[in-house]
N, C-alpha and C positions, 0 to 999 in steps of 0.2 A: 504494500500500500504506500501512495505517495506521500512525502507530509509536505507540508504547507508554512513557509518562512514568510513572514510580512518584514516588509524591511521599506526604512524612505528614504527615496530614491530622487533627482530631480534630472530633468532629460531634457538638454536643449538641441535640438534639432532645427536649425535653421530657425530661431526663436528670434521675434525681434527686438531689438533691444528699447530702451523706452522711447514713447513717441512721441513726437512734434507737439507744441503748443496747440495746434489745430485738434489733435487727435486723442487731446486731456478729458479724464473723466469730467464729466460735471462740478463746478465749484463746491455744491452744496452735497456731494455727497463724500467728500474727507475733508472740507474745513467747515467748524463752527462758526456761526454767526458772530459772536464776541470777537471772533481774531481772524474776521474776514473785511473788514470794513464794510459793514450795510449796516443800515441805518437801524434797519426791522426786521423782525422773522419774515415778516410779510416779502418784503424783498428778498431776502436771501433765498427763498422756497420757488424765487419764478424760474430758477433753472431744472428743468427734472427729467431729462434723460439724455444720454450720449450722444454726439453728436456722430454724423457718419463716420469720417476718417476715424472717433476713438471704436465705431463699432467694427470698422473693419479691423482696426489692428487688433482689437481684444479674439476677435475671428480666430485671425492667421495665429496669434499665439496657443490658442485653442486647440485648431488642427495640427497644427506644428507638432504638440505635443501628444496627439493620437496617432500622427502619425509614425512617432515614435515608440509609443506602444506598441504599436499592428507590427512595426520591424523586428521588435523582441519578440513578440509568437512565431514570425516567421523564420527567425532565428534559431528559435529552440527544435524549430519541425530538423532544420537542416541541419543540425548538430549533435553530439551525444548529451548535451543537458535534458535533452529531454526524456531520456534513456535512464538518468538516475533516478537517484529518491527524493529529491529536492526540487520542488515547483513554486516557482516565483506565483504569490498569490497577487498580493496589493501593491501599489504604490503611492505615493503624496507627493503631488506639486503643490507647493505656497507660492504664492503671490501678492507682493507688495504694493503699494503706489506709493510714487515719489513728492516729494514736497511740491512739484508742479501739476500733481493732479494725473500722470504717466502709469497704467499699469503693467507689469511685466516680472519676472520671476526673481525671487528671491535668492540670490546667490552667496549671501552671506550669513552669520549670526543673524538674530532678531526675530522679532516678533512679526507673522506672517500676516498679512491683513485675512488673506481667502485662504482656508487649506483644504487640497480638492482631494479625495479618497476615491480612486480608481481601481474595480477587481475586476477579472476577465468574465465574461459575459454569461449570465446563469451559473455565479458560482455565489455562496452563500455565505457571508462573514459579518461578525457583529459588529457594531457600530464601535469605532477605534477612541480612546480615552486616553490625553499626551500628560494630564497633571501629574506632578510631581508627587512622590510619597509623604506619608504624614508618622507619625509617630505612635498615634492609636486611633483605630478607627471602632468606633460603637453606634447601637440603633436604636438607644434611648431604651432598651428592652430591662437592660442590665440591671440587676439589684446595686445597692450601694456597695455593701460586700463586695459585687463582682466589678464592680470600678477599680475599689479600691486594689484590688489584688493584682488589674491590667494593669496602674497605675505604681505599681509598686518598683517595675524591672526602671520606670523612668526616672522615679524618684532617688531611686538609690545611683544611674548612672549620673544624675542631674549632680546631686549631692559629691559624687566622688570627682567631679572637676576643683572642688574646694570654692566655687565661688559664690556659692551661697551658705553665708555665717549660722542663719538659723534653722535648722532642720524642722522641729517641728512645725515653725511656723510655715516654714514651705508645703511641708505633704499638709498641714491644715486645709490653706489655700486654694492649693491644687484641687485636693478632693471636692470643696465647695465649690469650685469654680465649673469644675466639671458637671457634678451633680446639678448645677444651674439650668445648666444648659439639657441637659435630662431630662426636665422638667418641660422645656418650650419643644423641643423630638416628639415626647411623647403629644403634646396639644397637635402639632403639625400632621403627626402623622397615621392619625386614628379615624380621619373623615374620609370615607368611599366616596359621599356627595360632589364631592370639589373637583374639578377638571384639571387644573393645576396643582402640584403637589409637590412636594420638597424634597427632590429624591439625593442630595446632601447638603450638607453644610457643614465648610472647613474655617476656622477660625487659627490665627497665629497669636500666640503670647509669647510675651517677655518673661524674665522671672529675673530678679534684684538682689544683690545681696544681702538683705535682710529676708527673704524667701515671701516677698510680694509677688503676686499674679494678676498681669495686665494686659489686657488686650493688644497687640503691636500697633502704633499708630504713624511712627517714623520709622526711618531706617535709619539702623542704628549697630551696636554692637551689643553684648550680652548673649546669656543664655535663652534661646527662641524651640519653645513647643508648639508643635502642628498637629491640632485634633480634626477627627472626623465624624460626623453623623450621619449614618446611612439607613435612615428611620424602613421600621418593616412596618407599610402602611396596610397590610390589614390584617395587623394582628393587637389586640388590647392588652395594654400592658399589665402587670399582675399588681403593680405598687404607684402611686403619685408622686412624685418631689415636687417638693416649693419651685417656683424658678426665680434662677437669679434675675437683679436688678434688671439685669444687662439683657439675659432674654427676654423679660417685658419688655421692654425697647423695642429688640429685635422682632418680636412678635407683632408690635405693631408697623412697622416694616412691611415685614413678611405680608401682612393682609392686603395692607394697600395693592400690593404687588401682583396680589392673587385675582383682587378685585377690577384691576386695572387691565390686567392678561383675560379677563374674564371678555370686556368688552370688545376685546379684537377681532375682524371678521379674519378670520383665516381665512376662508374657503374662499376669498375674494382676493389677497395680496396672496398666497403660496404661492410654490412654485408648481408646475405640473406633473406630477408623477411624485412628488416626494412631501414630504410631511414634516413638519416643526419637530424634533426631537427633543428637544430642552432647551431653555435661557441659563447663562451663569452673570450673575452680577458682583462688580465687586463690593465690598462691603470695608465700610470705614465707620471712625466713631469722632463725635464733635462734644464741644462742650461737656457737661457733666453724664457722661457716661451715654450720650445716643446714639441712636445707629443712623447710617446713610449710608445710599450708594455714593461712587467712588467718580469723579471728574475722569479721571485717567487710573490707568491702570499701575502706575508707580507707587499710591499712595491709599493702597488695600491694605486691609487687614486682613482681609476674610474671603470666603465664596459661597455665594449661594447662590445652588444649584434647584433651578425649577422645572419640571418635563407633564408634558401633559397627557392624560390617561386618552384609550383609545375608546375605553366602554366607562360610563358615569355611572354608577350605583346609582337608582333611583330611591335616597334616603333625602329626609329633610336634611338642610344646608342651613348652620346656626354659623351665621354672618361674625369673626371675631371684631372687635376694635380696630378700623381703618384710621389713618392719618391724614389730616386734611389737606397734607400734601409733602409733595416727596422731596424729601430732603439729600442735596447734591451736594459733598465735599469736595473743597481744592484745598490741598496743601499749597501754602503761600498766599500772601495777598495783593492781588491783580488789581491796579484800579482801576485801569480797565475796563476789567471786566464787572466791575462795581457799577462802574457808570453805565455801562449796557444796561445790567441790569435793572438801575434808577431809571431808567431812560423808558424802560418795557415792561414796566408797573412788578419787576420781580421781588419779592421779597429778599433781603439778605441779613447777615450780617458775621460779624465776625469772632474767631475766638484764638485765646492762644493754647498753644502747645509748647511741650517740652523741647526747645530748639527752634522755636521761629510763629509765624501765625498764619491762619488759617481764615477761611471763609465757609458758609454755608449757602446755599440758596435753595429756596422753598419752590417748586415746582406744581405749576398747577396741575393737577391728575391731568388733565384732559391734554395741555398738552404733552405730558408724559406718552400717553396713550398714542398721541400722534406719533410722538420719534419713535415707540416702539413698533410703530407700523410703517416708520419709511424704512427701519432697520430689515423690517420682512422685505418690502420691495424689492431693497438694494442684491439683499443675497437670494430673493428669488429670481434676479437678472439673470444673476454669474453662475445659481444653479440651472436654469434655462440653457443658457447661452452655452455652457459645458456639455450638456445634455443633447443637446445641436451637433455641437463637432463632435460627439464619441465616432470611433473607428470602428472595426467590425470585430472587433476578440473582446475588448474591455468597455468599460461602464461605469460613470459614477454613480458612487452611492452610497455619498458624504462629503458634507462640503460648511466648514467651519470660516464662521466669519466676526470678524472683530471690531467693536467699534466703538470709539470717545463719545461722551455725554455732554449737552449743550448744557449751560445754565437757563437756555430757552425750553430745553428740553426737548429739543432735537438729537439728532444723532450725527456722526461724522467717520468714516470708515477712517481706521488707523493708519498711520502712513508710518514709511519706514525711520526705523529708531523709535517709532512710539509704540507704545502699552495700549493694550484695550481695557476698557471696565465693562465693557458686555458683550457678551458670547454667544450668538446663535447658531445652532445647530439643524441642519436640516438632511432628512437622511431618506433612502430611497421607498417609496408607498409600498407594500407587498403586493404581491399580484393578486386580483381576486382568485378564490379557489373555481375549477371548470366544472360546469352543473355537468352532472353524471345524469346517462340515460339511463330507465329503469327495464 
């Protein structure tokens, strides 16, 4: 039997390289409003789709790239690779755009704007997962006990770097801190009713030498732990925990977010043949101890991972505590972007941090809900448009896309050397099954 090696890979064949001024994506869809020079959203939004020259070049680098593909199968027929035990399954081209608005592949370090997941045609693979590891992962199921005891290999490695003085106070800490979040797993993750659901949430902390436990907010130095929550949503847990301060917060977050993803017409912005797989947001914390998502993707703490169910339990839906509007962190204070904001009735203001200061702006749901829907557009395009040039052996059937948060509340695809704070995932529709004759 053959086995199956995923490996990524990037293929330029007669690729072009970035293109002409003429042939730039659209302004509005990788620069925000605040640091594009318009006056208004209203302006900034009258530009919304490519123009021909950028659609031909996004074309040729398309095909270019299938046809690259199709060379490798024909390759393996004519060679002894395909003779052995090793069959090249998948592949990944990322694709960046250039601070001129240029898209074209990614040839270096960095953060990918588009990553296109490619496997040869009717062949069957799960949807591909690049995050980094974490330190413990739980699904809010767990007794205290049984924290404490996962929690124990950490504590003790934690402990034997010498740089935290007080032990008990640390494993105190830790445990409560943990346990907190326990508590908002389990709320999140016991409702069938909800269409959106919280399939993790990764949170990074500091820990001090006096064995304090804090949410990571800069970058910084010290000792940093990475939890995870991979809630089993339909299973009722056997015990309650209080929740921390901090997952109240987050919980009210989390609702807006649900409530706000609730409103969006998929069936109208998707792409054709493939399906919304999950959002990842990033997650930061302001003033005394709140939660927000994250301006850019440098200045997270956290992830939260939303995916939405394919069948809805048909149970009543007991609405949690929504936030009258969604709160966007920038590390640093942009005036800016202040002034935009004064200027376009947003609310702001500002706070400091450990090392410098910071902004907040208050986001109205509604247009929230918009930038979450030009965010489907955009990577419904480039899932389209992929989907278009495939060759005749392979197939995409996944395609991640990343992108900066407006203080307007728009969206802006990530350009190269920049970070995303939100991650849409869009992966291939199953085929219907064929009605069987009786």
């Amino acid at each position: 039997m053959k086995r199956l090696i995923q490996i990524a890979l990037i293929f330029v064949v007669s690729l072009p390289v970035f293109a002409t001024e003429e042939g730039t994506l659209p302004g509005n869809w990788y620069q925000l409003p605040e640091d594009a020079n318009y006056s208004s959203r209203a302006d900034w939004e009258r530009e919304t789709a490519p123009n021909a020259t950028a659609v031909e070049n996004i074309e040729r680098l398309l095909k270019s790239h299938s046809s690259g593909l199709d060379g490798i199968s024909n390759f393996e027929k004519s060679s002894r690779i395909a003779k052995g035990d090793w069959n090249l399954a998948a592949l990944i081209l990322d694709l960046t755009v250039s601070a001129s608005g240029a898209l074209g592949v990614l040839m270096a370090k960095g953060e990918a704007t588009a990553s296109l997941y490619w496997r040869r045609v009717q062949q069957t693979l799960e949807e591909q997962h690049e995050d980094g590891g974490s330190d413990l992962i739980l699904s809010g199921e767990e007794s205290r006990s049984d924290v404490e005891a996962k929690l124990e290999p950490i504590i003790r490695a934690t402990l034997a770097t010498g740089e935290v003085n007080d032990a008990p106070e640390f494993r105190r800490n830790l445990l409560n801190t943990v346990m907190g979040y326990q508590g908002l797993i389990q709320d999140v993750g016991i409702d069938p009713g909800r269409e959106w659901y919280v399939s993790k949430l990764r949170l990074d902390f500091s820990v001090d030498i006096s064995g304090k436990v804090n949410p990571v907010t800069t970058v910084g130095g010290g000792i940093r732990l990475r939890f995870e929550w991979e809630p089993a949503t339909d299973r009722v847990p056997h015990a309650r925990f209080a929740r921390h301060r901090g997952a109240d917060e987050l919980g009210g977050l989390l609702e807006t977010l649900r409530q706000t993803l609730q409103k969006v017409s998929y069936a109208d912005l998707g792409p054709t043949g493939f399906t919304i797989k999950s959002l990842k947001f990033g997650l930061g914390l302001y003033g005394e101890g709140k939660f927000g998502v994250v301006k850019v993707g440098a200045s997270v703490m956290g992830h939260l991972y939303l995916a939405k169910r394919t069948i809805v339990h048909p149970v009543a839906e007991t609405p949690g505590q929504a936030l009258p509007a969604i709160p966007l962190i920038e590390i640093g204070n942009d005036t800016g972007h202040a002034i935009y904001a004064t200027a376009n009735g947003i609310s702001h203001q500002t706070w400091n941090y450990r090392g410098g200061r910071g902004a907040v702006y208050q986001i109205p749901v509604e247009m929230f809900r918009k930038g979450l829907e030009k965010a489907i557009q955009i990577g419904s395009y480039l899932a389209e448009r992929s989907n278009r040039s495939k060759g005749k052996n392979w197939e995409l059937y996944q395609l991640k896309t990343e992108f900066a948060l407006s203080l307007a509340g728009t969206v802006g695809l990530v350009t190269i050397g920049g970070t995303g704070a939100l991650e849409l995932v869009f992966v291939k529709a199953a085929a219907a099954p064929l009605a069987q004759s009786l």
